[in-house]
C-alpha positions as MATLAB code, in Angstrom:
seq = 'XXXXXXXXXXXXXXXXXXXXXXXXXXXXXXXXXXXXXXXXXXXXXXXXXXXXXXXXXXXXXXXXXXXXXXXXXXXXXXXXXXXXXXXXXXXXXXXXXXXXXXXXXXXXXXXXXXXXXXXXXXXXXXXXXXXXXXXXXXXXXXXXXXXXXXXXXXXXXXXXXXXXXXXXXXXXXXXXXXXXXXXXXXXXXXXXXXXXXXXXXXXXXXXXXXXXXXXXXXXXXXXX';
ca = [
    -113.287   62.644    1.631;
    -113.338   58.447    0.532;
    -116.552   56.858    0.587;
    -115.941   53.213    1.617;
    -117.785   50.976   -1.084;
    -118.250   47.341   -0.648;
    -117.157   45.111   -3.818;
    -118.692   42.213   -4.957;
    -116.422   39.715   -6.102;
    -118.684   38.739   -9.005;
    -118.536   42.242  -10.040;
    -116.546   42.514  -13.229;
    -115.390   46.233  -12.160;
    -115.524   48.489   -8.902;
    -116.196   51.537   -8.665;
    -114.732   53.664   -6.138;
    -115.299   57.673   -6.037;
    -112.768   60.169   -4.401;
    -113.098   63.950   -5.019;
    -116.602   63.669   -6.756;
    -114.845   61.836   -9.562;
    -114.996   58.194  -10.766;
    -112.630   55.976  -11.950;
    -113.287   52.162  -12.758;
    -110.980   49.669  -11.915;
    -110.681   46.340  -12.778;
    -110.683   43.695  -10.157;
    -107.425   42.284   -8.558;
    -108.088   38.603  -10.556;
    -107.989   40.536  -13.664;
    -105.346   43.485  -13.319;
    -103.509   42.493  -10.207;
     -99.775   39.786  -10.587;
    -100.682   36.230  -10.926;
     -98.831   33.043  -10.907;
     -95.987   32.405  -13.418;
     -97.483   30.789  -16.578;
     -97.999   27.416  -16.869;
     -95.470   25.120  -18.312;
     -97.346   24.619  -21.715;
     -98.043   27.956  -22.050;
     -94.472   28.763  -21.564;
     -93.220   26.377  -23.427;
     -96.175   27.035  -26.490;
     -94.619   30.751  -26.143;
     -91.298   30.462  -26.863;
     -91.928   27.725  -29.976;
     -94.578   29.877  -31.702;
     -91.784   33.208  -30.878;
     -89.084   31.012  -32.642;
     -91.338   30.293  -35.432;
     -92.141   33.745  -35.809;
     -88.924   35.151  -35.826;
     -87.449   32.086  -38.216;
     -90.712   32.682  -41.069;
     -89.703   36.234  -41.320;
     -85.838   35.969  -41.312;
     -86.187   33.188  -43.781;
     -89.030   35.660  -46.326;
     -86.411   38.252  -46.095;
     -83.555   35.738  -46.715;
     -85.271   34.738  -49.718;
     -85.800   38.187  -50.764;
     -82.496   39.569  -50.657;
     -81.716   36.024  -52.196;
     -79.285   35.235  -49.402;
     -78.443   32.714  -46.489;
     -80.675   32.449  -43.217;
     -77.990   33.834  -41.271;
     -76.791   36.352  -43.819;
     -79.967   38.931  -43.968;
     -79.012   42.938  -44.673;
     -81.222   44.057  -41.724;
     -82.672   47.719  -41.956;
     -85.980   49.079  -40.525;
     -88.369   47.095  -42.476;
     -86.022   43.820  -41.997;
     -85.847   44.992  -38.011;
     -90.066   45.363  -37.306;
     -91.052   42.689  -40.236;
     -89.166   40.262  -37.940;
     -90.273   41.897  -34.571;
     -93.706   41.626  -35.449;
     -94.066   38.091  -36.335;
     -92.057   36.589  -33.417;
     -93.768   38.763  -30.641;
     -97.312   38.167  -32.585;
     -96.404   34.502  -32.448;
     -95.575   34.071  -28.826;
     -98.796   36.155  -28.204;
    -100.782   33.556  -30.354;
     -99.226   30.727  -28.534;
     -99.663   32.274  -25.457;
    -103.574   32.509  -25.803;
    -103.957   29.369  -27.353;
    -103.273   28.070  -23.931;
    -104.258   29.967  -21.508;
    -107.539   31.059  -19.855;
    -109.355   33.764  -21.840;
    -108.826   36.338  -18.943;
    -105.674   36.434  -19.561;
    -105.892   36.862  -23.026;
    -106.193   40.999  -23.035;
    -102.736   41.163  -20.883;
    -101.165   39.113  -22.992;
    -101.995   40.907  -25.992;
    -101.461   44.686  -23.963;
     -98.022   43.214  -23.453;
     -97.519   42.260  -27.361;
     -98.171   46.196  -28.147;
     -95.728   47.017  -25.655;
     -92.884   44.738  -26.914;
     -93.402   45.969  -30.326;
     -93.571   49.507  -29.372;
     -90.257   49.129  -27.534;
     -88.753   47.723  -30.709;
     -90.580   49.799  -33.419;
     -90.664   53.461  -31.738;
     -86.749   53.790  -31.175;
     -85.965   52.307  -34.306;
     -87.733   54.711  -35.591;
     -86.153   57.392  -33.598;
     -82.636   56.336  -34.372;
     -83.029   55.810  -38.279;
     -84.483   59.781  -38.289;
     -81.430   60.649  -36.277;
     -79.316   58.783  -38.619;
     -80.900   60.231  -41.573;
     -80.400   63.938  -40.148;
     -76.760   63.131  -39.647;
     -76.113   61.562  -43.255;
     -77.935   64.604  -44.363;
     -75.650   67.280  -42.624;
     -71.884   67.946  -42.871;
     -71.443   69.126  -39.511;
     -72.852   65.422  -38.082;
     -72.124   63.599  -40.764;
     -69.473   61.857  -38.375;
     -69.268   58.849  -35.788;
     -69.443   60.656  -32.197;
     -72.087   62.254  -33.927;
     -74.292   59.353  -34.999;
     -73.054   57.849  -31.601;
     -74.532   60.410  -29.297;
     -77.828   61.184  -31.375;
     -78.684   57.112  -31.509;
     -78.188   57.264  -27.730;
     -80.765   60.925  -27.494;
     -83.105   58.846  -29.862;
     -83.156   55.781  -27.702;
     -83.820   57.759  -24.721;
     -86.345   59.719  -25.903;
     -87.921   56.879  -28.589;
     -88.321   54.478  -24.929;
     -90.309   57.025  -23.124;
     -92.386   57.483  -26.560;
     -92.928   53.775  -26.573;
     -94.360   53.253  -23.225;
     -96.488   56.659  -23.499;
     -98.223   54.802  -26.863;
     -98.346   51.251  -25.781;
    -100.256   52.702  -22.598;
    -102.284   54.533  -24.663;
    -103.271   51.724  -27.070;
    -103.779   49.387  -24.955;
    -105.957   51.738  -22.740;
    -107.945   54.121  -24.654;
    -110.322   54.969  -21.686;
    -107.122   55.017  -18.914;
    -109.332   53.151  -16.874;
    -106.317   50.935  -16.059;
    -102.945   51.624  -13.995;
    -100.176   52.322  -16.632;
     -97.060   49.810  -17.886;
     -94.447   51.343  -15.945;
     -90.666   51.320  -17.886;
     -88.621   48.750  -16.293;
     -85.109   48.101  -16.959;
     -85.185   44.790  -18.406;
     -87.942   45.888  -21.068;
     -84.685   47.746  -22.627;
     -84.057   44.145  -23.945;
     -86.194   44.965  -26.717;
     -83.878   48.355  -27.838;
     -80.682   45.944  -27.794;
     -81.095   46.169  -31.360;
     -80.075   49.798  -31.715;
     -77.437   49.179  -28.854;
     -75.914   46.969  -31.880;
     -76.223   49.588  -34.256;
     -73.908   51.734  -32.251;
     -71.117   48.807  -32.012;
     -71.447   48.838  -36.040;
     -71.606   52.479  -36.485;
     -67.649   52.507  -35.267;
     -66.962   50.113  -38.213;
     -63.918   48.366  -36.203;
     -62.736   45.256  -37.987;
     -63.668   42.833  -34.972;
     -67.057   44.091  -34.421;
     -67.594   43.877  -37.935;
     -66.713   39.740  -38.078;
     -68.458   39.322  -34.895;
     -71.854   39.763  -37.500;
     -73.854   40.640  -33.858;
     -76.847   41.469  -36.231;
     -77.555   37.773  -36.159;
     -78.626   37.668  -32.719;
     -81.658   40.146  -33.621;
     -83.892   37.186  -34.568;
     -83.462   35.792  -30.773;
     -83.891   38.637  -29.401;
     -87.272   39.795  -30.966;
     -88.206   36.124  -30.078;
     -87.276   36.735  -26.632;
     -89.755   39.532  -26.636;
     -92.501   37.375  -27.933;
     -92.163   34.777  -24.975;
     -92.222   37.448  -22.883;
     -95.913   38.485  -24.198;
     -96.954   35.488  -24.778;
     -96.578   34.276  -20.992;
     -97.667   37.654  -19.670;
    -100.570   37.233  -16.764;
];
């Protein structure tokens, strides 16, 4: 049976009991879809992303002692560069915005980088396993177990960013949309470079990581 509770709108959670158990939930200001971000905030967001994303290309650039747009990305090149540009569109997303919208913007940050980081992971342990054995040391191999990893490394993403972001699960969870898959385009590139064809090769697609991680930072960083 539902006991109807009133809520007071100064309240900073309701609680609402079904089946003798209780679950807080936060109000509809703070958990429910507002208004598109504001035009500063979007356009704070996607400099401070692009800033992110260029400091780290250009570290690793200097590094590997080559040009901007000639970086050897790996895993450590992939998630160095991921995590500054979606940590910078998060900064410049909070630096103007009201502070209740601060935690969502940050909950989305841990998502992003959990749908980069995660199946990266997942793929370069698939890749390794294949390298490793005779039987898939070969391209439809690597092919089909980067696609199993990406699956499976998605669903693994959105299980921990939920889980980070909402230790108590007093909150509803980030559901898996199809458009977050933006942030996995990465390994989709992979497979184009796993076949090795000559055009694919001089297209150098790896260069569009960089705008794509930045992409993801925007996306957190104008997150109500």
């Amino acid at each position: 049976m539902i006991q109807t509770v009133n809520i007071n709108p100064q309240d900073s959670a309701a609680k609402i009991r079904f089946k003798n158990a209780t679950r807080i939930l936060t109000p509809d200001y703070q958990r429910g879809r507002c208004k598109e971000a504001s035009p500063t905030t979007r356009a704070v967001s996607a400099a401070t992303a692009v800033a992110g994303a260029a400091f780290a290309v250009s570290m690793f650039a200097r590094k590997q002692n080559k040009s901007f747009f000639n970086v050897n990305y790996g895993l450590k090149e992939m998630l160095g560069v991921a995590f500054s540009a979606i940590s910078g569109g998060v900064v410049g997303g909070v630096l103007t915005s009201n502070r209740r919208k601060h935690e969502r913007k940050l909950d989305e940050g841990i998502f992003q980088f959990s749908m980069v980081a995660v199946p990266a992971l997942a793929v370069t342990g698939v890749m390794n396993i294949c390298e490793n054995s005779k039987k898939l040391n070969n391209i439809p191999a690597k092919i089909g177990g980067t696609i199993l990893a990406m699956a499976a490394g998605w669903q693994a993403a959105v299980k921990f960013a939920n889980f980070v972001s909402d230790i108590d699960n007093n909150e509803p969870d980030r559901k898996l949309k199809f458009k977050d898959a933006i942030a996995s385009v990465d390994d989709l590139i992979g497979i184009l470079l796993l076949t090795k064809v000559k055009a694919i090769k001089k297209m150098k697609l790896e260069r569009v990581l960089p705008a794509i991680y930045a992409f993801c930072g925007y996306k957190a960083g104008t997150t109500n």
